[in-house]
Structures are given as C-alpha cells and as structure tokens.
C-alpha positions as CSV (number, residue, x, y, z in Angstrom):
1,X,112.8,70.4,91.8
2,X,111.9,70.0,95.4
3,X,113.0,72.1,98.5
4,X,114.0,70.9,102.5
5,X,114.0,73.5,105.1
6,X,116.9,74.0,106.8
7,X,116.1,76.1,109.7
8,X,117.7,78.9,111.4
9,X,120.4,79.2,108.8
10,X,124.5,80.0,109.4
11,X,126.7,79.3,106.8
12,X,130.6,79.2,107.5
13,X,132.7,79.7,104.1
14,X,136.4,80.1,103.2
15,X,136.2,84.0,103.4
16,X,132.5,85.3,104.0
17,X,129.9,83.9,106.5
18,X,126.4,84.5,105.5
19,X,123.5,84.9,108.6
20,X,119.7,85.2,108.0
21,X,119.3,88.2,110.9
22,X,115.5,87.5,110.7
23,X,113.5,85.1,107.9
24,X,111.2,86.9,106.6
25,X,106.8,86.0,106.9
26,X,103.6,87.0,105.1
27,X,100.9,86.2,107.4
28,X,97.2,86.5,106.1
29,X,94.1,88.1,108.0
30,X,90.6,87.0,107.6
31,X,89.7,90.5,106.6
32,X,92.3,90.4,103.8
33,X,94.6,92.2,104.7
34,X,98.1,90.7,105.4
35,X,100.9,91.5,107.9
36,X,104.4,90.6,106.2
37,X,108.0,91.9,106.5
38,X,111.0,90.7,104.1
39,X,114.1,88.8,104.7
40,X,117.0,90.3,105.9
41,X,120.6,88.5,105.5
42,X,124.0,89.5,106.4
43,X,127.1,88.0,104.3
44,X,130.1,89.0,106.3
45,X,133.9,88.3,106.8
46,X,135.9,89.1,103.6
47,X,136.7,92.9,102.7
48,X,132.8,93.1,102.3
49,X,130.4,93.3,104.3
50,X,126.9,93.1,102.7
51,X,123.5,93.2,103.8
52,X,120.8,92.0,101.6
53,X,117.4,93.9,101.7
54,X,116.8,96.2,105.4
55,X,113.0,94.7,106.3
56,X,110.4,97.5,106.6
57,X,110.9,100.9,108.3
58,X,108.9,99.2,111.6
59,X,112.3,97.3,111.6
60,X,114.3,100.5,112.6
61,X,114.4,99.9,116.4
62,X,115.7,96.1,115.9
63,X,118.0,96.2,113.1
64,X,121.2,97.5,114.8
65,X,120.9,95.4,117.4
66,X,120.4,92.3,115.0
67,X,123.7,92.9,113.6
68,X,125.2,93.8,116.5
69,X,124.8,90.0,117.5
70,X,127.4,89.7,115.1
71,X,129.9,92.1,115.7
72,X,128.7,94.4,113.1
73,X,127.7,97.9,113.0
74,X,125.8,99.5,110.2
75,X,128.4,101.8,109.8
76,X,130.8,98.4,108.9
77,X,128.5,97.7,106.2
78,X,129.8,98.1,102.6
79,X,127.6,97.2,100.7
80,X,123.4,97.1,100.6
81,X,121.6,95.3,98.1
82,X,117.7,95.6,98.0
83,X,116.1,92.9,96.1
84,X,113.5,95.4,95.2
85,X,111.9,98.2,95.8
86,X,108.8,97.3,98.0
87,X,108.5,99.0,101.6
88,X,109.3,95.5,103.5
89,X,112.3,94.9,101.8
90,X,113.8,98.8,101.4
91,X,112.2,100.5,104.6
92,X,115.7,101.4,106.1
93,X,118.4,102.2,104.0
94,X,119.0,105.8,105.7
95,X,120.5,103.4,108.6
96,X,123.8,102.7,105.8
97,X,124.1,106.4,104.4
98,X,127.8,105.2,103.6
99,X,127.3,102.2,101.9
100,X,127.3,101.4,98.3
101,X,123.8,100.6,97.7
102,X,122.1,98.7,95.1
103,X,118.1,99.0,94.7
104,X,117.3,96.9,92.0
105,X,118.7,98.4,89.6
106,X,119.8,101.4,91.0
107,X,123.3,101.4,91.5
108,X,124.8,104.9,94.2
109,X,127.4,105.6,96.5
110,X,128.3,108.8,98.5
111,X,125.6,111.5,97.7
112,X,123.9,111.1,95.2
113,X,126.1,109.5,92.5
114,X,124.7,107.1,90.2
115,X,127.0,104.6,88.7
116,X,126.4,102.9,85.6
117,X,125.9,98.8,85.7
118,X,124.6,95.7,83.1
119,X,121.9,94.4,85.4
120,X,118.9,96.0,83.0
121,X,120.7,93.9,80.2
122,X,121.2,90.8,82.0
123,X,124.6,90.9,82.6
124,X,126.0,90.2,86.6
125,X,127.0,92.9,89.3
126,X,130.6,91.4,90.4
127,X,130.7,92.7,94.0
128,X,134.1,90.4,95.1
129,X,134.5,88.2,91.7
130,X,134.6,84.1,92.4
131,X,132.6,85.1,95.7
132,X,129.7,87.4,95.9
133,X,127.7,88.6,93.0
134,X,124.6,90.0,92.1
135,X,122.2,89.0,89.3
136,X,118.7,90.0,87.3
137,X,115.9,88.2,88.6
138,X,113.2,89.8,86.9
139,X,109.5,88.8,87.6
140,X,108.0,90.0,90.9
141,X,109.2,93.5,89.8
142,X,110.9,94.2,86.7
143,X,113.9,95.5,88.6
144,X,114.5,92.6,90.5
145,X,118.2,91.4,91.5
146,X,119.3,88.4,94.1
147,X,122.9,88.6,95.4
148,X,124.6,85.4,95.2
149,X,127.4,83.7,97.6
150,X,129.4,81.0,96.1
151,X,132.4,78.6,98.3
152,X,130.0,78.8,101.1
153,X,129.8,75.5,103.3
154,X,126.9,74.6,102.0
155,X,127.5,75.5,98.2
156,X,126.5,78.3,96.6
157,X,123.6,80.6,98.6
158,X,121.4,82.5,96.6
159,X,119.5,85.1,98.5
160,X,116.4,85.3,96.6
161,X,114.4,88.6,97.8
162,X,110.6,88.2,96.5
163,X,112.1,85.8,93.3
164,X,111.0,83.2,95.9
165,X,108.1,83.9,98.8
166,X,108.9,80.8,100.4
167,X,110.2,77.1,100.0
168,X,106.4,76.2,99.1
169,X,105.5,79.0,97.5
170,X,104.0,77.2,93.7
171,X,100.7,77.8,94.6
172,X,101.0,81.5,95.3
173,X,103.7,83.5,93.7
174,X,102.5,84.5,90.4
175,X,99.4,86.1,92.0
176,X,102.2,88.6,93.3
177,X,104.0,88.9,90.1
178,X,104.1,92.0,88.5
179,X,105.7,89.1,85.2
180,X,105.0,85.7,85.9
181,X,106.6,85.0,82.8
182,X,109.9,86.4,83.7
183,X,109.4,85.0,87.4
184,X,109.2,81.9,86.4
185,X,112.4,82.2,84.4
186,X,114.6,83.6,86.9
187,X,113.1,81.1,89.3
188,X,114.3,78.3,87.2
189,X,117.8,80.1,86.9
190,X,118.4,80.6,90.4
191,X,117.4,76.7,91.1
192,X,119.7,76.2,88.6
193,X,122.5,77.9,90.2
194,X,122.0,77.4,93.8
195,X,122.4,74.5,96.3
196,X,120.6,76.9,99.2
197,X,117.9,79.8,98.5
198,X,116.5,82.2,101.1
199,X,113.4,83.6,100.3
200,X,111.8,86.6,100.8
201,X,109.3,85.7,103.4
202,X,110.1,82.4,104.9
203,X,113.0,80.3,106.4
204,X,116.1,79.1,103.8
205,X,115.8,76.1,101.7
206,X,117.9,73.4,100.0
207,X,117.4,72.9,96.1
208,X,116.4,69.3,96.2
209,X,117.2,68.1,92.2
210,X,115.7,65.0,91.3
C-alpha cells in the first residue's frame, strides 16, 4: 500500500465530524533523546462526543482551549479512548472525570467501575453501531485499540494511536514495538479497513491501494 498526506485534516460526515486538535511529532536530538507528543482527535456531532488519546500532561494548559475552537468543552465529552497507555498519549484524562473512558483495554465510567468488554479477545467495542467503533490493534503495546469512524466524507477514518507513527513510518516502527509481529498484523487490518488513518505522531494519511 502507499499513503498521500492530506494535511490539516476536517472531515464532515452524515452525523459525526472528526477534527485532528493537534497531529502529533516525534522529533529526534543528537544526544538521543527525543521530544514527541501523540495525536489528539476529536469526533464530534452525533449523541457522542469522543476524544481519542489526551497528548501528554505538558498538554494541560492547551487542551481546553483546542476544543474550545470547536464549541466543545471537556465536560461535553462522552467518551475518551486512549490508544494506549504511554504518557504522550494518556497524560490528561483527569480533564474528562465524567467520561466513559477506554485505556486500551481498560474499560470505566463514574468512580471507579470497571465494565467488562471483548477487546482482549478480539472482538470490537460498539461505541454508536454503523458509526463509531473501537478495535484491538495489538503490536506497539499489547493493549492497543484504534477507534474507528465510518460514513465520514472521506470514507471510513481510522485513528490509529501508535499502530501507525506516521504515513512513512516502514523504516521505523518495529524498533518501537513492544510485538512487531502483532504490529504488523493490525497494521495490515487497519489498511484494510480504512480509506484515511491518523497516526500517532504525524499528520493524517490516505490509504493509497494499488
């Protein structure tokens, strides 16, 4: 398969909209070290309102006001789903305290209260059925999930968390992989499924099938 980037990224469906509030980036130092923070992407409009993964806790100041932009306040949000656990992609769910939140596979709501779900075994999260739901993507941690958007304008939008670093990422994801093997499966399934992926640390791309 091959990718095209598509830019700053707004997608206008039949219910939701879906808005990347900042792409995410994974910038290297010479000293090895590497400054990065995750994608963060708001799917909006029906009787959800999800955000998928909250950036790192540095984040805190911005993130209101990044979906504020869009008439949202993180009180209006239903529904958080963190890709996975790392610190730039769960560094601020205490912003969304009444949200139902999904952390790979950790499914809560209220205080405390643990709800039982298929994802470990493969089987989807329905969030809103025919539009938004959430599926395994095991690799760069074993409790890995993407939430996907179908009936979008531009097809069906996966948001990827770390299953993808970027749209040119071949060279350099398995190095991160906690399973390359399962990576590489769940990349192929998403490529599979999706007409648009947003990645973890880079701007949105179109599946380009040849």
């Amino acid at each position: 398969f091959g990718t095209a980037p598509l830019g700053s990224l707004a997608i206008a469906g039949p219910l939701y909209s879906l808005r990347v509030l900042r792409a995410g980036y994974n910038l290297p130092n010479p000293d090895g070290t590497c400054r990065a923070d995750g994608s963060v992407t708001l799917v909006w409009g029906g009787p959800l309102t999800v955000l998928v993964d909250t950036g790192g806790p540095w984040l805190r100041p911005r993130l209101p006001g990044l979906l504020a932009a869009h008439g949202v306040s993180p009180g209006d949000v239903t529904h958080v789903v963190v890709t996975h656990g790392h610190s730039d992609h769960a560094g601020n769910l205490n912003l969304f305290p009444e949200a139902t939140l999904l952390v790979g596979f950790d499914l809560s709501r209220g205080e405390g209260l643990y709800l039982p779900h298929g994802l470990a075994q493969g089987a989807p999260l329905e969030l809103h059925p025919g539009h938004l739901r959430v599926v395994a993507t095991p690799g760069h941690t074993r409790a890995h999930v993407s939430l996907v958007a179908a009936g979008t304008e531009l097809g069906t939008v996966a948001v990827a968390g770390d299953a993808f670093e970027h749209g040119e990422d071949e060279e350099e994801w398995a190095a991160l992989s906690e399973e390359p093997a399962l990576q590489s499966r769940s990349r192929r399934l998403l490529v599979a499924t999706a007409d648009v992926i947003v990645p973890g640390h880079g701007e949105p791309f179109r599946v380009v099938r040849e």
